[in-house]
FIKOLZA-1660 file (N, C-alpha, C; in steps of 0.1 Angstrom, whole numbers, plus 5000, padded with zeros to 4 digits):
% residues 133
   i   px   py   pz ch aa at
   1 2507 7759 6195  A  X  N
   1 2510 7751 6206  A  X CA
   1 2525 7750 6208  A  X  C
   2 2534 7755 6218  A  X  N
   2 2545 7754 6221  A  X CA
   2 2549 7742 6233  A  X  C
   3 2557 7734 6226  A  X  N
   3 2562 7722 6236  A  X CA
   3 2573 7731 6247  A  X  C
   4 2567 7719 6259  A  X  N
   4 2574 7725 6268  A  X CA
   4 2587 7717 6270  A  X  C
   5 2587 7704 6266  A  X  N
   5 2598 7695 6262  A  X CA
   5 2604 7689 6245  A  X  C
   6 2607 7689 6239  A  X  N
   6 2612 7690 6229  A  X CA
   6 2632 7687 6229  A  X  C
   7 2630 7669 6226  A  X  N
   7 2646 7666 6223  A  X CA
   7 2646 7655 6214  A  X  C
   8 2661 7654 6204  A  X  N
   8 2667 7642 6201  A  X CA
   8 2673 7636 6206  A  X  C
   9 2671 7619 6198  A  X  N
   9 2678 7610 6211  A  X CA
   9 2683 7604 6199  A  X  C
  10 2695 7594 6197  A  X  N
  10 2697 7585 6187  A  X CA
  10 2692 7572 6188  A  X  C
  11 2682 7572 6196  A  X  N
  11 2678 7557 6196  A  X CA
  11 2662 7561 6189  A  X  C
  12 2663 7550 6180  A  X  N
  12 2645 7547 6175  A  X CA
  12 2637 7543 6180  A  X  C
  13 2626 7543 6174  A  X  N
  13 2611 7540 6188  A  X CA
  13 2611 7531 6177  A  X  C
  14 2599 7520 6182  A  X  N
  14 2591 7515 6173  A  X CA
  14 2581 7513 6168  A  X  C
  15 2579 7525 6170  A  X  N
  15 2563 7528 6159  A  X CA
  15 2567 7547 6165  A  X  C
  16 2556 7553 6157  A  X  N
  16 2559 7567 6157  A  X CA
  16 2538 7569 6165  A  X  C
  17 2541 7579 6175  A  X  N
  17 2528 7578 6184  A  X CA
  17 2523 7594 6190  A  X  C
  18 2513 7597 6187  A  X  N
  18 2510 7608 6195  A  X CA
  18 2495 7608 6199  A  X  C
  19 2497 7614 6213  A  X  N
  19 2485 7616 6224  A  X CA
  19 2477 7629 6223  A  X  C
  20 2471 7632 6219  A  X  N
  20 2463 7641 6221  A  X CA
  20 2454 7642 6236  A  X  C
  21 2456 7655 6239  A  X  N
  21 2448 7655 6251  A  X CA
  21 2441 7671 6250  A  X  C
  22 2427 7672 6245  A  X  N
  22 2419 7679 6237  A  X CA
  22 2413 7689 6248  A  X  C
  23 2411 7681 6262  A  X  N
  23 2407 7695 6275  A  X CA
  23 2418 7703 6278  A  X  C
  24 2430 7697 6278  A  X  N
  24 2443 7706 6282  A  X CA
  24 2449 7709 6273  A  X  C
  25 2449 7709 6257  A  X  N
  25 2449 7717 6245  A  X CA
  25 2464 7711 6245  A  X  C
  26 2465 7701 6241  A  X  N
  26 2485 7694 6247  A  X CA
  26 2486 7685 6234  A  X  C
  27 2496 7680 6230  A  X  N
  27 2496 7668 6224  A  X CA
  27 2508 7662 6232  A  X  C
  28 2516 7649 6228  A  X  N
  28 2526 7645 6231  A  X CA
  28 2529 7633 6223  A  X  C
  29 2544 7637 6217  A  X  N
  29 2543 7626 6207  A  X CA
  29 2558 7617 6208  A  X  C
  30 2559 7615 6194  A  X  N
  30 2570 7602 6199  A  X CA
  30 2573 7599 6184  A  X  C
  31 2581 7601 6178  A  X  N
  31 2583 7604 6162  A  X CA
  31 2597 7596 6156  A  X  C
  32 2600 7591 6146  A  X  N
  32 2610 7582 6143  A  X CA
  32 2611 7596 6134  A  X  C
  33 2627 7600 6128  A  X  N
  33 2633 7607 6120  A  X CA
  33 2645 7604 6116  A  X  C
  34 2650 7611 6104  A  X  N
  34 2664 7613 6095  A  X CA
  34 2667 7620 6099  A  X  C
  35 2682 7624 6099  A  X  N
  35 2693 7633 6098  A  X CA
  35 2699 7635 6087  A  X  C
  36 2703 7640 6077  A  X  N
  36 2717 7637 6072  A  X CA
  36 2720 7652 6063  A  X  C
  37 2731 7653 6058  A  X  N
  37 2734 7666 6050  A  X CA
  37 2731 7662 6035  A  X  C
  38 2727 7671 6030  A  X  N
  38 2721 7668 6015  A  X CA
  38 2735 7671 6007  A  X  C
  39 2741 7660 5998  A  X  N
  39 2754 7660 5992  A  X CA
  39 2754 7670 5983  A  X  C
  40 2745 7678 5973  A  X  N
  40 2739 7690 5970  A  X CA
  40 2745 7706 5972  A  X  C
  41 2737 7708 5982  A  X  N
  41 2732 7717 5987  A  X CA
  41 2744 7721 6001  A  X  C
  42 2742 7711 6013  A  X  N
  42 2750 7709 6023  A  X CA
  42 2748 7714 6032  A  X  C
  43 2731 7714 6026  A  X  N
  43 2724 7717 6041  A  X CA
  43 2722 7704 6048  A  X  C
  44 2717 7707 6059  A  X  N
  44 2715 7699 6069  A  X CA
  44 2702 7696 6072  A  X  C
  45 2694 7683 6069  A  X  N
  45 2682 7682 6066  A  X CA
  45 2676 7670 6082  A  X  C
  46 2669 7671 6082  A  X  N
  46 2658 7663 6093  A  X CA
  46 2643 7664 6087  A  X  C
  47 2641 7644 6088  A  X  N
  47 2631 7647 6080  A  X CA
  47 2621 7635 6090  A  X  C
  48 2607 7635 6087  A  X  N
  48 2599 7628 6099  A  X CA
  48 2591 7622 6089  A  X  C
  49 2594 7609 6081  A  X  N
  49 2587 7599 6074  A  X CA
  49 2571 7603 6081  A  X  C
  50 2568 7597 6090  A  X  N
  50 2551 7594 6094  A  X CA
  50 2545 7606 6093  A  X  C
  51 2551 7620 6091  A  X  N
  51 2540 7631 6090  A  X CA
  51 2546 7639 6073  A  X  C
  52 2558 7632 6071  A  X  N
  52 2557 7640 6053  A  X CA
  52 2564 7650 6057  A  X  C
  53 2575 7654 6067  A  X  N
  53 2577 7669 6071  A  X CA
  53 2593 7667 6076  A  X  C
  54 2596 7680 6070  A  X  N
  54 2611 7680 6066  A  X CA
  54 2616 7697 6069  A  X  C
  55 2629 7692 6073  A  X  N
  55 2635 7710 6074  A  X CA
  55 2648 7706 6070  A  X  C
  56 2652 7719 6071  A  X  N
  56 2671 7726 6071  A  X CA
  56 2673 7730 6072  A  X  C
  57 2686 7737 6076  A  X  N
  57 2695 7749 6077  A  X CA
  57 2710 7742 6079  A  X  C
  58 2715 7757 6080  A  X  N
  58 2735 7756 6078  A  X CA
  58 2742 7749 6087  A  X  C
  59 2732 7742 6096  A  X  N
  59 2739 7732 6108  A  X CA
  59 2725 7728 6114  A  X  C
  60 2730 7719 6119  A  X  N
  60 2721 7702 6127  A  X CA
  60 2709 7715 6140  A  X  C
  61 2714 7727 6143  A  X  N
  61 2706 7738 6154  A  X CA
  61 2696 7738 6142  A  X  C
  62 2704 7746 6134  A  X  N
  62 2692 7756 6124  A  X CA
  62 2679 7749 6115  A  X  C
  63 2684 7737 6116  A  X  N
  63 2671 7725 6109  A  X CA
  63 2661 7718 6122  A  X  C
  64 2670 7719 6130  A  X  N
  64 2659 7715 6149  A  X CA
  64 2650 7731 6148  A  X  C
  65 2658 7740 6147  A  X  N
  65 2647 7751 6150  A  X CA
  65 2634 7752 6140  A  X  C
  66 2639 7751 6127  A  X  N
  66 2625 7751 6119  A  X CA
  66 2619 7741 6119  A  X  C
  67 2624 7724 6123  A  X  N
  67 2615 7716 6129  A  X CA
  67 2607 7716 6137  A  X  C
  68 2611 7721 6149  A  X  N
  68 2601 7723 6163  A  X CA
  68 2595 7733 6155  A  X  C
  69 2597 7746 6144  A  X  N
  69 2585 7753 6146  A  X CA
  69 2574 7748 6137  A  X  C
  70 2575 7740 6132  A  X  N
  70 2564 7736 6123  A  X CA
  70 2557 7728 6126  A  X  C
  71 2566 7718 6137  A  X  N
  71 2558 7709 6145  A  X CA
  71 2549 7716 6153  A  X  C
  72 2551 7727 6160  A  X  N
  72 2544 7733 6171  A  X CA
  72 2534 7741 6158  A  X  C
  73 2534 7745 6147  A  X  N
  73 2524 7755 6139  A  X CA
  73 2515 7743 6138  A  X  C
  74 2520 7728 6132  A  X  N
  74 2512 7717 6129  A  X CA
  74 2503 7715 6139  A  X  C
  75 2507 7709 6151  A  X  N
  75 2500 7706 6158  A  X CA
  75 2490 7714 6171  A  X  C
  76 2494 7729 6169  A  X  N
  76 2486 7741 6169  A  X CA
  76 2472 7740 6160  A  X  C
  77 2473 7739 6145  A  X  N
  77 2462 7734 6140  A  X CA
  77 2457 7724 6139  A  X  C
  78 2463 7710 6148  A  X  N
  78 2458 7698 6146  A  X CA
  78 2449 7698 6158  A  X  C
  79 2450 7706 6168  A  X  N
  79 2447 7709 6181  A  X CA
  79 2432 7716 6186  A  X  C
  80 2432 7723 6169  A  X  N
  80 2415 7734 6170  A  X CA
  80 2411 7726 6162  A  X  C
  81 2412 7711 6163  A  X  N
  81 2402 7702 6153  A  X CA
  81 2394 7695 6161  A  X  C
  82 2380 7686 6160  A  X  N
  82 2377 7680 6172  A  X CA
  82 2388 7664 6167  A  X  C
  83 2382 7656 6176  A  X  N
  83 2391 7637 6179  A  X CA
  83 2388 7635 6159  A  X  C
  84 2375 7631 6151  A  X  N
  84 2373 7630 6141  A  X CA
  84 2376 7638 6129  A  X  C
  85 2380 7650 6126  A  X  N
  85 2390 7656 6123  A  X CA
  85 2404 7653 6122  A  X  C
  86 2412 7651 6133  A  X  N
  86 2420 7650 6135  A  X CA
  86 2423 7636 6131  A  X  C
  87 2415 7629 6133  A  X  N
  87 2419 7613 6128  A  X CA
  87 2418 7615 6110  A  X  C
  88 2408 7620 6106  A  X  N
  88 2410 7624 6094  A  X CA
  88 2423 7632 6080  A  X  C
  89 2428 7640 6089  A  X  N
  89 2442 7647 6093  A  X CA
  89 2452 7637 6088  A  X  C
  90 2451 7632 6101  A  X  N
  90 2470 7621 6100  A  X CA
  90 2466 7608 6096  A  X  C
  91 2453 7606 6090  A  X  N
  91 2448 7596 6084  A  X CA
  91 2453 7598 6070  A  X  C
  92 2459 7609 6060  A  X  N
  92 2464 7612 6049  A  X CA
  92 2478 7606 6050  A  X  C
  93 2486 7604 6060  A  X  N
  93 2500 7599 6062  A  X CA
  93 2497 7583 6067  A  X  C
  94 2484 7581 6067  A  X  N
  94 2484 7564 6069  A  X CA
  94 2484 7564 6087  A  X  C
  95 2481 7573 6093  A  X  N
  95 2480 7572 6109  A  X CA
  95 2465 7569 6112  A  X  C
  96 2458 7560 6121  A  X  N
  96 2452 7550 6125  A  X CA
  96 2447 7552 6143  A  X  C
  97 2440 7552 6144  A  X  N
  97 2438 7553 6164  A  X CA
  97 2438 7540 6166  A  X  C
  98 2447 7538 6177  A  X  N
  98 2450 7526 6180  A  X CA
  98 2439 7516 6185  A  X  C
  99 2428 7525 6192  A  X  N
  99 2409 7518 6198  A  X CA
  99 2407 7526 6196  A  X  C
 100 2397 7523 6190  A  X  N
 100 2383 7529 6187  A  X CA
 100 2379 7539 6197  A  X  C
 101 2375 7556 6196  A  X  N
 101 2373 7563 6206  A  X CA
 101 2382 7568 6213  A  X  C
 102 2399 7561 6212  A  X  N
 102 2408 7568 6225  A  X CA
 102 2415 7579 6212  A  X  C
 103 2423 7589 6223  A  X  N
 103 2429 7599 6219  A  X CA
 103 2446 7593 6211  A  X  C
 104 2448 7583 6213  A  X  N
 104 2463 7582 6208  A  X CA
 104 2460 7569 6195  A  X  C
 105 2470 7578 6185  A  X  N
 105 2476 7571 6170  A  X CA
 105 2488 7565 6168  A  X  C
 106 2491 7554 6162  A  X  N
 106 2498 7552 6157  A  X CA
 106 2503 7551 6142  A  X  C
 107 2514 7552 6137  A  X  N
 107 2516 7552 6123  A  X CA
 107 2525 7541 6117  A  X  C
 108 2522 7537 6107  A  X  N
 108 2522 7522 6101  A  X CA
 108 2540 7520 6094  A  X  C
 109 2543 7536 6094  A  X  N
 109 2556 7532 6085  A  X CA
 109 2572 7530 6100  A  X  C
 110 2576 7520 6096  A  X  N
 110 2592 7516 6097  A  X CA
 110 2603 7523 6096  A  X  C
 111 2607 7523 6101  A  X  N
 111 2616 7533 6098  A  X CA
 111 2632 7530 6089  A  X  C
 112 2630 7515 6096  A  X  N
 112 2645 7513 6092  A  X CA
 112 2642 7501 6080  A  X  C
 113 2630 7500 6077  A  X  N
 113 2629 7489 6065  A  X CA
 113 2630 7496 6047  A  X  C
 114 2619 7508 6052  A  X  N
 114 2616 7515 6037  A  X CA
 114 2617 7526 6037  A  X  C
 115 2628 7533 6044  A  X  N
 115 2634 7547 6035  A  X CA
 115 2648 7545 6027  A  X  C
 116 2650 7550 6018  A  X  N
 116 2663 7551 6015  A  X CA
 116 2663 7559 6001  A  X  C
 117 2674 7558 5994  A  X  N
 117 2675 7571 5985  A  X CA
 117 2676 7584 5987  A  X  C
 118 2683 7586 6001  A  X  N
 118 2683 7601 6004  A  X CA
 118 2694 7605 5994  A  X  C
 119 2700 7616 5990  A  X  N
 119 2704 7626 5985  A  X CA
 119 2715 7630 5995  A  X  C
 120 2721 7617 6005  A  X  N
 120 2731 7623 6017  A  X CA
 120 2740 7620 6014  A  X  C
 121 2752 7634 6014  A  X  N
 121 2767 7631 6016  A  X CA
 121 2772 7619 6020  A  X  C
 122 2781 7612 6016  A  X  N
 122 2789 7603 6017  A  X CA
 122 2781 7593 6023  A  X  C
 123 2767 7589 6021  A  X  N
 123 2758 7582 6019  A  X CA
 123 2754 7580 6033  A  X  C
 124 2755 7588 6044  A  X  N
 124 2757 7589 6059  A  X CA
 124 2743 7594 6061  A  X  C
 125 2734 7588 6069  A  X  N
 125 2722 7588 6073  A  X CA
 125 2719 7583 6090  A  X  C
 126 2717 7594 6094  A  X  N
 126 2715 7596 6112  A  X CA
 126 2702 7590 6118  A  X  C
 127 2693 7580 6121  A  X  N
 127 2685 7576 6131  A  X CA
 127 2684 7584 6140  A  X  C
 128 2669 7593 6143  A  X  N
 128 2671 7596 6152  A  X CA
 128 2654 7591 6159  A  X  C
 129 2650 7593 6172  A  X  N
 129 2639 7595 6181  A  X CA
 129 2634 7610 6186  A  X  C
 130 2621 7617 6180  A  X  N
 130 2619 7623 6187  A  X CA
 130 2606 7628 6198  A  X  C
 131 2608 7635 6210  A  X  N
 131 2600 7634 6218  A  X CA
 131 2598 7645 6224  A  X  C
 132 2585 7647 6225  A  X  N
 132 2581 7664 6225  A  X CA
 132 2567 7662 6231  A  X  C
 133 2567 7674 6239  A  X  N
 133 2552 7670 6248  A  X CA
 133 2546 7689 6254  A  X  C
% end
């Protein structure tokens, strides 16, 4: 599945959310994420607490690109699952359907309460929102 939209924003959501729409083979989601450079390494990491999924490269581009692509390989295979499947799926990261029967989840973790301990340079950690459809 390739998004036809796909951006960062620095403002947080509050809650992390995605729509599934299973006749038009689409998702659209809504994601709370990290930024920051690993003091290490000095790569440049982005990371998405609610789904467990993390990237990098040698600048803030090269870690968006292998983000979107994994997002899009992820949700490519979350997409050839039926609705119970799929709830099964993001049910492993603690994600939940919001009613009973509808296509959209949400996920239980915070963002700004219970991460911390990154491994970031000069202890500098980026909030970001992302939104992809």
């Amino acid at each position: 599945m390739a998004f036809s939209t796909y951006s960062f924003s620095g403002i947080t959501n509050r809650g992390d959310k995605i729509r599934f729409n299973l006749n038009n083979n689409n998702a659209s989601i809504l994601l709370n994420a990290v930024s920051f450079i690993d003091k290490d390494t000095k790569q440049h990491l982005l990371y998405i607490p609610s789904l467990d999924m993390s990237s990098y490269g040698e600048n803030p581009e090269n870690a968006n690109e292998m983000m979107r692509a994994s997002l899009e390989y992820y949700f490519a295979n979350l997409l050839c699952m039926d609705l119970d499947a799929i709830s099964e799926e993001l049910g492993k990261y603690g994600w939940s359907r919001t009613i009973p029967g509808s296509e959209f989840f949400i996920s239980p973790i915070e963002i700004n309460g219970r991460l911390q301990d990154f491994n970031a340079e000069n202890n500098i950690i980026e909030h970001l929102a992302l939104q992809a459809a």
